[in-house]
Each structure stands twice: as C-alpha cells, then as structure tokens.
N, C-alpha and C positions, 0 to 999 in steps of 0.2 A: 504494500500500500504506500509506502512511503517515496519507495522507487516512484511508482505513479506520479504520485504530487507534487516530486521532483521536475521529473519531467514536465509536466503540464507547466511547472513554473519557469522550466527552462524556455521553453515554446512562448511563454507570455512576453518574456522578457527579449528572447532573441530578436522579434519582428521591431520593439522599440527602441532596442539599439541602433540595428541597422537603419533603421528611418532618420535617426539621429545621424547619422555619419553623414547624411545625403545633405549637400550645401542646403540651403535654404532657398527656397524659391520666389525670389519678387518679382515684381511688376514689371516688366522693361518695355515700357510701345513700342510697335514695330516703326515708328517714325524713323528713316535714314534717309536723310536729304542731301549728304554732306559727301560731296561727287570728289573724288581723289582725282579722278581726270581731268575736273574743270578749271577752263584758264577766270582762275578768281579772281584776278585783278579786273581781269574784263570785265566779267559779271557786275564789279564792283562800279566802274566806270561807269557802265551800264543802266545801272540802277543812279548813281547819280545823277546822269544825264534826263531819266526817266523824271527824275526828281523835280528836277528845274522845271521840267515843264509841267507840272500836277501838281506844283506846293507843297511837296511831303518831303516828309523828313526819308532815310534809308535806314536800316538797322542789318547792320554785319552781324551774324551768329558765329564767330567760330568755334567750330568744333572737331568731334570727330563721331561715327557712327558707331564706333566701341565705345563711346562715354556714354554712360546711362544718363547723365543731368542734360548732354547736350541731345539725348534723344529725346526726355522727359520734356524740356521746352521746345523742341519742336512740333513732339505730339500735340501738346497743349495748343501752339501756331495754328496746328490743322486745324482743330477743332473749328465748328462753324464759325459760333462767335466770336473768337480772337479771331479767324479769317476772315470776316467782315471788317471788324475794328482794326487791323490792321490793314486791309487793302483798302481804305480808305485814308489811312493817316501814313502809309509808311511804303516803302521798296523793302521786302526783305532780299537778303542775301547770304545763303549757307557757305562758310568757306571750310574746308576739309583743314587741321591743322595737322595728321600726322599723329603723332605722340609729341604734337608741342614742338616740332620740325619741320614743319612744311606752309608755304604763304606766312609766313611772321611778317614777313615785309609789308604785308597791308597794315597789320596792326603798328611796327613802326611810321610809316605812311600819317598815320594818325595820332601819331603822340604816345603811343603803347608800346615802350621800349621791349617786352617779355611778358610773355603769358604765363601769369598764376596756375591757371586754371583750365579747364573746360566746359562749359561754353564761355566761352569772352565775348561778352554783347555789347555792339558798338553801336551808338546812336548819334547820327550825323544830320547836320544840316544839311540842306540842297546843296549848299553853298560846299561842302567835307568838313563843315565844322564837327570837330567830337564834344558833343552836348553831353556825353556822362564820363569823364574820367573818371572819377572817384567811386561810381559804379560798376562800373565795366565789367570790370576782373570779380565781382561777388553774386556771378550765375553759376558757378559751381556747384551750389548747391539747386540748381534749378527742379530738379524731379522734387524737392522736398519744402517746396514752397505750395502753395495753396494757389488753384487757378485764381481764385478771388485776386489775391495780393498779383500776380505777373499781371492778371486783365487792367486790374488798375495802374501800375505802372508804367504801363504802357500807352493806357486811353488816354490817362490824366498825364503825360509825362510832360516836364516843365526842367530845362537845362540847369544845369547844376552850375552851381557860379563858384 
C-alpha cells in the first residue's frame, strides 16, 4: 500500500515539475514591421517630405522584431485606434536597428548620439526637429505600458522644451 501512495505521489509531483522547467509563456504580438532590408534613411526622408506637405509631425520607431517592447508598441500602432490617431497627426517610420548596430546614423542625424534601448521613439517636426529628446530612449519599456498612457502621449503630444 505504501508502494502505491508513493507512486501516485510520484506521478503528482512529476507532471508539476516538468511544467515548471518550461520558460514561461507571454504575450508577444505578432507585430514585425521592422524590415532589415529597408533603405531607412529613405523611408525617413520620405516620411519627412510627406510631412511638409500634410502638417504632421513623423515618428521614427526604432527597433528590432526580436525586441518584445518594440513589437509591443507596434502592435499597439496597429490597432485601429492609434491607426486612426496616428494617420492623422503623424508619418510613422519603422527603422530595423540590429542589436543596437545597424541605421544608428538616423538617430545620430537627430541629436541621439547611442541607443539605450529598444524601441527608441523619435518625434520630429516636419521641419526634422527632435521634439522629444528626453523621451526618446524611455520606450523600452513599451509592451508594459498601458494603451491608455502611449494613446495619450501620442494624441496629446506637446515638445519637450
């Protein structure tokens, strides 16, 4: 009988171990916008030029499609609502950074000597002014922000002085 009991407690315990050993499953959107082929300065130029003529501001994403934050705020981008509020107010632009090696020269371009982080979010005038320095490099944590808070700082967005 004992044997038995044993066992049974063996069997109990083995299936929650192994479940335990298995990493941990979250959330990742399938958002990957962030093209390693694309000539992103162009893109960039692009969306500038776009800019001039429609009155919107342009917003540089970079990132990469292996960073969960810069897929996190892109998914969020898809979404209807920020795709309305933003094609309205703004040029987005994904730029692919690599692992933090590749296109750096836009974000120098704009005043962003080195990338913190992943996603580094650039908000620009029509003009290439960088309207958020001091923010930029603090979308790192973008998957663990609240859509509430990115919608509004984006809809309500007002240059940092």
């Amino acid at each position: 009988m004992r044997f038995i009991l044993l066992a049974l407690a063996l069997m109990a315990i083995v299936p929650i171990s192994a479940a335990s050993a298995e990493p941990a499953k979250t959330y990742h959107p399938k958002a990957t916008p962030y093209d390693r082929e694309a000539d992103s300065m162009a893109e960039v130029d692009a969306a500038l030029a776009r800019a001039q003529e429609t009155d919107k501001r342009v917003v540089v994403v970079m990132g990469g499609n292996w960073c969960h934050d810069s897929r996190g705020l892109a998914f969020w981008f898809s979404r209807p609502r920020f795709a309305a509020m933003l094609d309205e107010k703004y040029e987005v632009v994904y730029v692919d950074v690599g692992q933090r090696d590749r296109n750096i020269d836009i974000a120098q371009r704009f005043g962003i000597e080195s990338l913190k982080g992943t996603p580094t979010v650039l908000v620009l005038s029509s003009q290439g002014l960088l309207l958020n320095r001091e923010s930029a490099p603090t979308w790192r944590n973008a998957a663990s922000r609240t859509g509430k808070d990115i919608f509004l700082y984006f809809n309500r967005f007002t240059p940092e002085t």
